[in-house]
N, C-alpha and C positions, 0 to 999 in steps of 0.2 A: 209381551211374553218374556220370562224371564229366563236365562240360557244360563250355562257352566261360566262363560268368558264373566258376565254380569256379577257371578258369586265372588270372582277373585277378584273383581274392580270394589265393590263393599265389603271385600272382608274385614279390613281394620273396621271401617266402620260399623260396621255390625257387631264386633266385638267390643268396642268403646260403645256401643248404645248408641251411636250418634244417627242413626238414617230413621228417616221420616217413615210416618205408619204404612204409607203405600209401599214404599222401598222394603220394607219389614217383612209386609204382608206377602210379598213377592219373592221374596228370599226364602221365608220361611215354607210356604207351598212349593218353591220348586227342591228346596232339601229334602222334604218329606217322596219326594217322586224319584228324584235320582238318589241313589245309593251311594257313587263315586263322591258326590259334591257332599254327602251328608257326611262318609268318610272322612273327608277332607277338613271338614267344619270340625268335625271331632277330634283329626287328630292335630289341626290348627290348636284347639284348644286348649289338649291334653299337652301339647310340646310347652305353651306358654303356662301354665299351670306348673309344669318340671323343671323350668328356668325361674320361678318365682318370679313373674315381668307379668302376670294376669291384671293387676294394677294399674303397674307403672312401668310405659311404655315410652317416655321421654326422650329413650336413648335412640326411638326410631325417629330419625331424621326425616324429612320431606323426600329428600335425594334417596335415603334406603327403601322407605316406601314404594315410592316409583320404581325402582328396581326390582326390588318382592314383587310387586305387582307383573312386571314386562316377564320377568321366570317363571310367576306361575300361570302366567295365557299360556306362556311355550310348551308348558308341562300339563296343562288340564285337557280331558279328552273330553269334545263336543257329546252333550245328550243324544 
């Protein structure tokens, strides 16, 4: 079962197309049900769309990654 904590550990990757059709599938079912996380997806996207980085995302390090990542568990509220 796929939870909020689960959406922010893929979100790069769902965004770069990189997660496997299972991981996909699961992602995109639990957006469709929660609103917060679909929120979130959206305005993940819309921000990277206004910075022109929808592309090219190079400049996120492994290290900022994981960081993005630990702030937004802290900040997302469970389904």
């Amino acid at each position: 079962m796929f939870i909020c904590k689960d959406l922010v550990e893929n979100m790069m990757d769902y965004i770069d197309n990189e997660l496997d059709m299972k991981t996909l599938e699961e992602l995109e079912k639990h957006t469709s049900e929660c609103p917060e996380c679909r929120a979130f997806v959206d305005t993940y996207k819309r921000m990277l769309e206004l910075t022109g980085k929808l592309k090219d995302r190079s400049f996120v390090t492994p290290e900022i990654r994981e960081r993005l990542k630990a702030l937004l568990k802290s900040k997302i509220k469970p389904c």
